[in-house]
C-alpha positions as CSV (number, residue, x, y, z in Angstrom):
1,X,44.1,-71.0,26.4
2,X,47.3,-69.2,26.1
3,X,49.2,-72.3,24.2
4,X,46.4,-71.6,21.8
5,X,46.6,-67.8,21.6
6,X,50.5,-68.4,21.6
7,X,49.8,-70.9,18.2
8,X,47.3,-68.5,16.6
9,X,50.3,-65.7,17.4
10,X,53.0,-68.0,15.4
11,X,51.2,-68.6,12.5
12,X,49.9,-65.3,11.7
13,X,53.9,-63.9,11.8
14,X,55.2,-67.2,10.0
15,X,52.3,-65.9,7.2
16,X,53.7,-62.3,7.5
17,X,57.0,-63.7,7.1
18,X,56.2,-65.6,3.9
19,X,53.9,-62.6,2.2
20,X,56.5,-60.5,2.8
21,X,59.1,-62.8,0.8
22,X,56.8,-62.7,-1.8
23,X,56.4,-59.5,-2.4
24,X,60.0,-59.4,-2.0
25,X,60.7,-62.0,-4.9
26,X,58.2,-59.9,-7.2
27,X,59.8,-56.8,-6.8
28,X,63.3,-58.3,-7.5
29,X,61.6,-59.8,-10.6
30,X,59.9,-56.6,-11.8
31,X,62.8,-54.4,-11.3
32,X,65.0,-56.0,-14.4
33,X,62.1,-56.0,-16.6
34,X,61.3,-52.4,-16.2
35,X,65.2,-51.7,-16.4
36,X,65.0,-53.7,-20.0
37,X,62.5,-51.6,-21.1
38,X,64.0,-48.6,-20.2
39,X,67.1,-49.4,-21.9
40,X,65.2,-50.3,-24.8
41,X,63.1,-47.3,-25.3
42,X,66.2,-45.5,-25.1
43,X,68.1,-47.6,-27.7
44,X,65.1,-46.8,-29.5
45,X,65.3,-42.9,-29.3
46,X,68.7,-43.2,-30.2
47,X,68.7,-44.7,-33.6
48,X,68.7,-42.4,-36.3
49,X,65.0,-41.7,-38.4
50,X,65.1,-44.1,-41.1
51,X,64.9,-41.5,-44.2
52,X,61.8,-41.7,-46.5
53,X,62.1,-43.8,-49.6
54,X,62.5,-41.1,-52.5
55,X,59.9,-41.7,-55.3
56,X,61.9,-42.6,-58.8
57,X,62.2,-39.7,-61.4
58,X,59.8,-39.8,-64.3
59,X,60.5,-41.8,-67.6
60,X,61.6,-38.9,-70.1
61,X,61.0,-40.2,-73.6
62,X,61.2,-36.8,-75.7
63,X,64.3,-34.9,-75.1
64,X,63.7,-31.7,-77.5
65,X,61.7,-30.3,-80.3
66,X,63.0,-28.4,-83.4
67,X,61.2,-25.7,-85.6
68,X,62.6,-24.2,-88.6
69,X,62.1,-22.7,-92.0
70,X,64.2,-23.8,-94.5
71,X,64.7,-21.8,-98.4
72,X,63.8,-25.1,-100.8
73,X,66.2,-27.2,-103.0
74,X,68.9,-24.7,-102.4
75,X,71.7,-24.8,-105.1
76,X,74.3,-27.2,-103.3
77,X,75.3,-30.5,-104.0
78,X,72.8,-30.0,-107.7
79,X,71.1,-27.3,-109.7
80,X,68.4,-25.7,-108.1
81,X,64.8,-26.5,-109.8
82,X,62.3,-26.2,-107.2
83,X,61.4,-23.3,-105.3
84,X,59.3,-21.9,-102.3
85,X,59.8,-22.8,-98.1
86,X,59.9,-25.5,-96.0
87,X,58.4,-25.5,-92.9
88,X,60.9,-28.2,-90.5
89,X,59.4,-30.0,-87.1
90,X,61.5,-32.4,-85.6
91,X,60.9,-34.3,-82.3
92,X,64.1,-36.3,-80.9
93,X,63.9,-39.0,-78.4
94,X,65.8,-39.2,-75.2
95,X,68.6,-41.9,-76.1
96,X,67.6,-45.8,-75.1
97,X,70.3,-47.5,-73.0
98,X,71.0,-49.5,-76.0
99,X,72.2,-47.0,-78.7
100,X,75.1,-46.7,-75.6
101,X,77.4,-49.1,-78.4
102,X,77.2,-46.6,-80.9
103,X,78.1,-43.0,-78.7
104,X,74.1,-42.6,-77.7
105,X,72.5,-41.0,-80.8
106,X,69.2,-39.5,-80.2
107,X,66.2,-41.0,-82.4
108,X,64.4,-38.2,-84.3
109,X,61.7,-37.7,-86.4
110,X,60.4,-35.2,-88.5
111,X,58.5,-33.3,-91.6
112,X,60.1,-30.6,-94.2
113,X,56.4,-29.4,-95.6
114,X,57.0,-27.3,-98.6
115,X,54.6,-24.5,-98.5
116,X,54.5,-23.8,-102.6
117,X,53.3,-27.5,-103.4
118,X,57.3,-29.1,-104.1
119,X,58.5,-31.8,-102.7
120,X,57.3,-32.2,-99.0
121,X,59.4,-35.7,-96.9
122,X,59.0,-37.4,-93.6
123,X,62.0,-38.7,-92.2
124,X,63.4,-40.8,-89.6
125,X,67.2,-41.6,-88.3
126,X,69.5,-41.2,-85.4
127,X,71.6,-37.8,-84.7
128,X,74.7,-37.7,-83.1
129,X,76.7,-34.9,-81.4
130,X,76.6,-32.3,-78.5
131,X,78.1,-29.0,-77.4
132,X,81.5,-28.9,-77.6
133,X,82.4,-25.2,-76.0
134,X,80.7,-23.3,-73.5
135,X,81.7,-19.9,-72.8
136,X,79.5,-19.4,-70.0
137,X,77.7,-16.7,-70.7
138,X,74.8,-17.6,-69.0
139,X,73.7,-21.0,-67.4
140,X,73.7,-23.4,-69.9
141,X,75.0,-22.3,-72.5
142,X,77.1,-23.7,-75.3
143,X,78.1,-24.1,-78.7
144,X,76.6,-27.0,-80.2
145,X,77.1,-29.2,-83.7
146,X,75.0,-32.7,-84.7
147,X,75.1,-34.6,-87.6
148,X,72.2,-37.0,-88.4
149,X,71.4,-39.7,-90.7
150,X,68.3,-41.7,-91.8
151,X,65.7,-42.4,-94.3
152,X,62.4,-40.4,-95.8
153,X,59.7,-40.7,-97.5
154,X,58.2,-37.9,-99.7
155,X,55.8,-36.9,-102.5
156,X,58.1,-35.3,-105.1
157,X,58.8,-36.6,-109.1
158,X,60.4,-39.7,-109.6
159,X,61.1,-38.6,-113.3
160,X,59.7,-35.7,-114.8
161,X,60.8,-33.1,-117.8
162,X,59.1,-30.0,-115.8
163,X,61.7,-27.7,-115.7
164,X,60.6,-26.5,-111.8
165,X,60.4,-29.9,-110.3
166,X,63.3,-32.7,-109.4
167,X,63.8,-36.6,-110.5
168,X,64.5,-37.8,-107.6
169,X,64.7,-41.4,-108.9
170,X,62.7,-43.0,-105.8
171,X,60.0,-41.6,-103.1
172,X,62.1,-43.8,-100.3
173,X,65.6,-41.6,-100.0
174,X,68.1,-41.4,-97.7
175,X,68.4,-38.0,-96.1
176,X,71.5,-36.6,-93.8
177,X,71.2,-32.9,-91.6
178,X,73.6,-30.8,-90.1
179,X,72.6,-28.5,-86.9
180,X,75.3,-26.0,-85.5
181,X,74.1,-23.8,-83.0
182,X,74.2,-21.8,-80.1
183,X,72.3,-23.5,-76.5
184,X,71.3,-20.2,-75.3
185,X,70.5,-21.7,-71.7
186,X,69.1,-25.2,-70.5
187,X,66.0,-25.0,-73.1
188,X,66.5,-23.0,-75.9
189,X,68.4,-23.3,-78.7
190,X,69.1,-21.4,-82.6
191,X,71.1,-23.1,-85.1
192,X,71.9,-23.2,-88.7
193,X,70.3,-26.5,-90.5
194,X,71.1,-27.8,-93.3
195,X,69.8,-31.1,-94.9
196,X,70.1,-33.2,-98.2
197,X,67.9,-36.3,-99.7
198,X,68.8,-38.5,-102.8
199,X,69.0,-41.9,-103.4
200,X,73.0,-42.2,-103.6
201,X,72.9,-43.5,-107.2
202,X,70.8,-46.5,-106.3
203,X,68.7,-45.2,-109.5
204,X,68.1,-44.2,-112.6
205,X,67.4,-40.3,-111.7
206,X,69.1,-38.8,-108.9
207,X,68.7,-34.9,-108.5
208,X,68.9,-35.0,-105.1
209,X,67.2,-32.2,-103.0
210,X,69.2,-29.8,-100.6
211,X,67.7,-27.3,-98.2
212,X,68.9,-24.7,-95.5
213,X,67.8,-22.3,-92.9
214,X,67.0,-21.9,-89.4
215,X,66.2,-23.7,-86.3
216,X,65.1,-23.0,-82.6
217,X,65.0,-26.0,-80.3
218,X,63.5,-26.9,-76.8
219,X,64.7,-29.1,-74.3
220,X,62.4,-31.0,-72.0
């Protein structure tokens, strides 16, 4: 009876002995992986916030508007014939990437609208220049000058004997303008304009047309 009490005695602390390594050997285990992910939550909290991908700025396609009136067929560069005022819009395009070859000119287009029933012309072309002196007067600001060059299209005489009206030879011309101005601040803008059509001899009549006022401009 006791050899068997002595057994039962033996094996219950040799099964003590062995839970006990267990545990033992899973608390070893467990104490590296919770280290690990200690260390990496704190790598974590470390690193710097990746910043927020910015949004890309809009596509600007018109840079600035023009609005002018303009005294009619002015006597420069010809006799003066036709009379009356032109009213002058003219939108011009932000430059495309690759008008870079040529120094950037800005596309334009635009209407002189002759408010006594004269010659009225649409025209297109490229227009070159910027400001070349700011004083600083305000924010902005600068002294400006741009030369264009294009064609146009207008309604006027092709040949005619009326005294008041102009052969201008074709109803496709070229036309050339001259802005020089004062950029008040980072929109406005006044300037002196002055612009010429004819045909530069190409035909048989060629009393070109020359007119000349003022502009204000806004940029986008």
């Amino acid at each position: 009876m006791r050899l068997v009490i002595r057994l039962r005695t033996g094996l219950c602390g040799a099964a003590a002995l062995m839970l006990a390594g267990q545990a033992g050997s899973a608390v070893a285990q467990t104490a590296p992986t919770v280290q690990a992910q200690t260390a990496q939550a704190q790598t974590t909290q470390a690193q710097p916030a990746q910043p927020m991908p910015q949004p890309a700025p809009p596509l600007r396609i018109i840079d600035e508007i023009k609005l002018g009136l303009l005294a009619h067929d002015i006597p420069l560069f010809g006799h003066h014939r036709e009379g009356g005022e032109d009213v002058n819009a003219e939108v011009l395009f932000t430059s495309p990437s690759f008008l870079r070859y040529i120094w950037s000119p800005r596309p334009h287009f635009g209407v002189d609208a002759n408010g006594s029933g004269n010659t009225s012309n649409y025209y297109a072309g490229l227009t070159w220049g910027g400001v070349f002196y700011r004083p600083g007067w305000s924010r902005g600001d600068g002294f400006f000058g741009y030369f264009s060059e294009g064609g146009s299209v207008n309604d006027g005489k092709i040949s005619t004997t009326d005294p008041t009206r102009k052969s201008l030879g074709s109803h496709v011309l070229f036309k050339e303008g001259l802005d020089l101005g004062y950029q008040l601040n980072d929109v406005i803008s006044v300037a002196a304009y002055l612009d010429h059509i004819s045909n530069a001899g190409l035909a048989n009549r060629n009393e070109g047309l020359t007119s000349a006022g003022m502009r204000i401009g806004y940029k986008f």
